[in-house]
C-alpha positions in Angstrom: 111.5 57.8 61.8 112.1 61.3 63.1 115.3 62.4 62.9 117.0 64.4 65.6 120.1 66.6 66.1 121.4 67.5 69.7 124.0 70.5 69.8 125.7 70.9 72.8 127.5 73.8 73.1 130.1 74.1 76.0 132.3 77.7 76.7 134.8 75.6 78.3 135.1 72.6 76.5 138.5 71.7 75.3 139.3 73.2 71.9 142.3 71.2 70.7 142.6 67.3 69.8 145.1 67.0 72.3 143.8 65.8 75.4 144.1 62.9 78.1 141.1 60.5 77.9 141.9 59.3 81.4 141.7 63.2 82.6 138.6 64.6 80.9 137.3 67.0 83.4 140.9 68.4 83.6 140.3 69.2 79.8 136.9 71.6 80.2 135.0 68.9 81.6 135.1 66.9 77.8 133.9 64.2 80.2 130.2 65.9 80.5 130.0 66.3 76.4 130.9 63.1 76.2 128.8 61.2 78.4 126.0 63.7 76.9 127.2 62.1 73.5 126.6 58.5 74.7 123.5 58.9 76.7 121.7 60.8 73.1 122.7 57.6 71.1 121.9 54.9 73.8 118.9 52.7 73.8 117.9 49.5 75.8 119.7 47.8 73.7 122.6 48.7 71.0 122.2 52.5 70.1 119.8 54.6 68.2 119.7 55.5 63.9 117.4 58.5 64.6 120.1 60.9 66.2 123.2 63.1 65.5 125.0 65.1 67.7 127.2 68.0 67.7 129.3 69.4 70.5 130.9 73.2 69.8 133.5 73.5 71.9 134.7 77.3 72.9 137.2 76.4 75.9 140.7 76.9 75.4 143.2 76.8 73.3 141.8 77.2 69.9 138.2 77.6 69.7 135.8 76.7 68.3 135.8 73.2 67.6 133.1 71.7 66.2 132.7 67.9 66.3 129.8 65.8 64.4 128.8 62.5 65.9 126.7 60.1 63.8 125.2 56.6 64.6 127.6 54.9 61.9 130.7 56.2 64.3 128.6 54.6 67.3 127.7 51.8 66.1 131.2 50.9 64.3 133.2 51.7 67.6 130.5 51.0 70.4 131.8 52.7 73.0 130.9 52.0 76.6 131.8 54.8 78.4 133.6 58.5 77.8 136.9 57.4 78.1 136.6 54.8 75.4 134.8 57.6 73.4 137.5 60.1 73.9 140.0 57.7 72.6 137.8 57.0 69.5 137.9 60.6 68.8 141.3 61.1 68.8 142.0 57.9 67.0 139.3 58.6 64.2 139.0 62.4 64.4 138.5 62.5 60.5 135.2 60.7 61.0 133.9 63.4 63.2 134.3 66.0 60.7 135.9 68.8 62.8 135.2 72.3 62.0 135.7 75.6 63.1 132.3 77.1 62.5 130.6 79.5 64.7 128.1 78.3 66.8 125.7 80.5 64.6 126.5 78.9 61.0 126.0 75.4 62.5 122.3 76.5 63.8 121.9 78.1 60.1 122.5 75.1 58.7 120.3 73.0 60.4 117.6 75.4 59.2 118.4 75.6 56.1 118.7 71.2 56.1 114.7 71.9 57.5 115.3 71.0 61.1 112.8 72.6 63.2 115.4 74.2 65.8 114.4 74.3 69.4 116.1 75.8 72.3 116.3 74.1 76.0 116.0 76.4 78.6 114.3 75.5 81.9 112.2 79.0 81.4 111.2 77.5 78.0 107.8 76.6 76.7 106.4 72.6 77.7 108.3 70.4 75.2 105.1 68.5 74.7 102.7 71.7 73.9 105.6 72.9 71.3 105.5 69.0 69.6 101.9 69.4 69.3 102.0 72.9 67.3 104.6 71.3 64.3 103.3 69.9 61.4 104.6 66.9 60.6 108.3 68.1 60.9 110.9 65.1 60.9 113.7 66.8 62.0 114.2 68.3 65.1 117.0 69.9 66.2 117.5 71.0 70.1 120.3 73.3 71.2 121.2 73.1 75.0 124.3 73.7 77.5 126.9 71.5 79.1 127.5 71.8 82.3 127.7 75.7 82.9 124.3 77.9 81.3 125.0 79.1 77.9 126.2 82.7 77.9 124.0 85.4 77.3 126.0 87.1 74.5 125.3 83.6 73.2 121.6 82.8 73.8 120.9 86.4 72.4 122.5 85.2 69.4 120.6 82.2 69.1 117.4 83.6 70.1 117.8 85.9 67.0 117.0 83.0 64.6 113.3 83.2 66.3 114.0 79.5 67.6 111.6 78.4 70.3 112.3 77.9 73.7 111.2 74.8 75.2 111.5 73.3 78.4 111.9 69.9 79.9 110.5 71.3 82.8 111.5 74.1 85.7 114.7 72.4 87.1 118.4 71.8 85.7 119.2 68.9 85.1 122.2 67.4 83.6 123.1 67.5 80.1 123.7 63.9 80.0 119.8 63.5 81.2 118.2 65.8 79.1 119.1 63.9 76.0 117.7 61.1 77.8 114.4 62.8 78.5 114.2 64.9 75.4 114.6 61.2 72.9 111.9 60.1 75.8 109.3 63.1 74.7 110.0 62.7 71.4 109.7 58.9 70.9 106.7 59.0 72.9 105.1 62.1 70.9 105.5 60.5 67.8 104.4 57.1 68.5 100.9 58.8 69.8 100.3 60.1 66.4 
């Protein structure tokens, strides 16, 4: 099974555990990182044990925020849609492991764990000719946006880890779909081999 690690990282997400499920755009549009959070652990049917998912948030009040999502907290709480996943959180917040950590230390320590990091940028490199140059690597880690670019103080930041740049292809598309496709690739490369 090959293990992969979405981080989403969001410059306006909400930075505070208390929010409104029922007004999650109102809140740094929480509603985008969490629908991206559902649509990375959903499969035809049930949800998937090959992902993890962590959304930085830098919005306001007190960033960053730094929330860990695992298939166990999926699976134990199913939840349907954002809403219902926005209550979870706030209801079981310890499970989630929030942290303050730079959006730097989390990428370090998915390096350091032996994740091969990528970075989605429509500019990037063909997702399926960067699969084809690993070797073997069963944990794959991709960084992408939420519903605004990532800044460029931040992309330079991250680009200084020497991460690749890969593409899903030359248009945006939403967070929320890029999961989607990215599992897609992935499943799909790795069954080939």
């Amino acid at each position: 099974m090959i293990l992969r690690t979405f981080i989403i990282y969001s410059p306006t997400a909400w930075s505070s555990l208390d929010f409104n499920p029922k007004n999650l755009p109102g809140y740094g549009r929480l509603d985008v990182i969490f629908r991206t959070v559902l649509s990375a652990f959903k499969k035809h049917q049930g949800f998937r044990d090959d992902v993890k998912v962590v959304s930085i948030h830098e919005g306001p009040p007190d960033p960053p925020l730094v929330l860990t999502f695992i298939k166990d907290f999926i699976k134990k709480y199913k939840p349907y849609n954002e809403v219902e996943l926005a209550r979870n959180v706030l209801q079981h917040i310890d499970e989630l492991k929030p942290s303050k950590h730079s959006m730097m230390k989390v990428i370090d320590d998915f390096i350091k764990e032996g994740y091969h990091v990528f970075y989605l940028k429509e500019s990037g490199e063909n997702i399926d000719e960067a699969l084809k140059k690993l070797k073997n690597s069963e944990r794959l880690c991709f960084i992408l946006g939420s519903q605004v670019d990532i800044p460029a103080n931040v992309e330079s930041k991250i680009l200084s880890f020497g991460i690749d740049v890969v593409s899903i292809g030359p248009k945006s598309y939403l967070s929320s779909q890029v999961v989607t496709i990215v599992n897609y690739v992935v499943d799909r490369f790795y069954d080939n081999l």
